[in-house]
N, C-alpha and C positions, 0 to 999 in steps of 0.2 A: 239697459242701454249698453251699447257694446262699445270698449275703447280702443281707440287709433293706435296703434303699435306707434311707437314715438319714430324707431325707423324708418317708417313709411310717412312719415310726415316733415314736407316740403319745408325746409328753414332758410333764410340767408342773413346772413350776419352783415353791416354796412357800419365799413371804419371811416368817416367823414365829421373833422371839425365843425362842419358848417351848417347849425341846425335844420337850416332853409332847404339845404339838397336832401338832409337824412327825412326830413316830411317828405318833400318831393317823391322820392325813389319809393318810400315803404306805400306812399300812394298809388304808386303804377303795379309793385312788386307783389302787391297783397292777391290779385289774380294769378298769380301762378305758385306764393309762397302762405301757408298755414302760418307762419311762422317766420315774422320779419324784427331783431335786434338793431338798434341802432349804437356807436361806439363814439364818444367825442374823444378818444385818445389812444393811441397806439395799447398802453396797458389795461383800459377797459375793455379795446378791443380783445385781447389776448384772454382777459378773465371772460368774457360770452360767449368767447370760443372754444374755451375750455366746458364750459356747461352746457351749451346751448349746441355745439358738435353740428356747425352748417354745414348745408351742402354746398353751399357759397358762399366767400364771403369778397364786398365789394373794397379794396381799399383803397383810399386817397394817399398819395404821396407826402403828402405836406401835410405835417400833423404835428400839433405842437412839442409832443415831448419823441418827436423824431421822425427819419425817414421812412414812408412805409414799404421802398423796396429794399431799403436796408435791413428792415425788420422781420421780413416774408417768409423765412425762414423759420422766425419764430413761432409766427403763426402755420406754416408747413408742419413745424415739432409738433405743435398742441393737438392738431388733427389734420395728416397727411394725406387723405383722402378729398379734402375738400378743394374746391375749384377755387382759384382765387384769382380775381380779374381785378388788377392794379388801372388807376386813373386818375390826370395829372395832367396840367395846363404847359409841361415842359415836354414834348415832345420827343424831346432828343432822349428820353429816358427810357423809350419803349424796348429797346432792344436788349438793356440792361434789366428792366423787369421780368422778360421772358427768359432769360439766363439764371435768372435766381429764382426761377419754378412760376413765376408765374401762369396761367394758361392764358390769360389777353391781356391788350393794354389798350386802354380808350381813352383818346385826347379830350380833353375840356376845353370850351363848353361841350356838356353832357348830351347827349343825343337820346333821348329815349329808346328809339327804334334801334338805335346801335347795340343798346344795352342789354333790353330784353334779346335780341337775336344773338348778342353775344351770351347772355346765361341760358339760351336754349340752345346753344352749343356747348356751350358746358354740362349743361343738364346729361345731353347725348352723350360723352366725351369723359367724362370725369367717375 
């Protein structure tokens, strides 16, 4: 049986408190990702993206043990390659997201359609 280079295989890491959206998403995400992590905290976020090295990863702003566009950075260190598309019911924050590396920001409520064409802009892109 011949194995998948891990490189070549589709991952996206989803940093979201909210167990309900992290099912949600990994159930639309599974057709285009091999390989879907879900994160309830800014610092388990950062430990799966340290191992798991997404090609995306999805974050929510509002997380209990912090901002996640304050944070984005950190996750930028851990693996600087990866596309990171920030998302967050506070609007006014999108242009501060993209400042601090983000590559999109998608308001809440979540749009599916918005989502996937935003990570296959990313996909192209990053």
């Amino acid at each position: 049986m011949k194995k998948e280079n891990v490189a070549n295989v589709p991952r996206v890491l989803i940093v979201d408190d909210e167990v309900e959206i992290g099912l949600l998403l990994k159930r639309v995400l599974r057709k285009k990702f091999s390989v879907i992590e879900h994160a309830l905290t800014i610092e388990e976020g950062l430990s799966f993206a340290n191992t798991l090295k997404p090609n995306v990863i999805l974050l929510d702003n509002n997380l209990p043990d912090g901002s996640g566009i304050e944070r984005l950075g950190d996750f930028r260190s851990v693996y600087p390659d990866t596309c990171i598309i920030v998302f967050s019911a506070m609007t006014h924050l999108g242009k501060l997201a993209l400042e601090k590396g983000a590559f999109a920001f998608i308001e809440k409520p979540l749009s599916f359609t918005v989502i996937m064409q935003t990570i296959d802009d990313a996909c192209n892109n990053c």
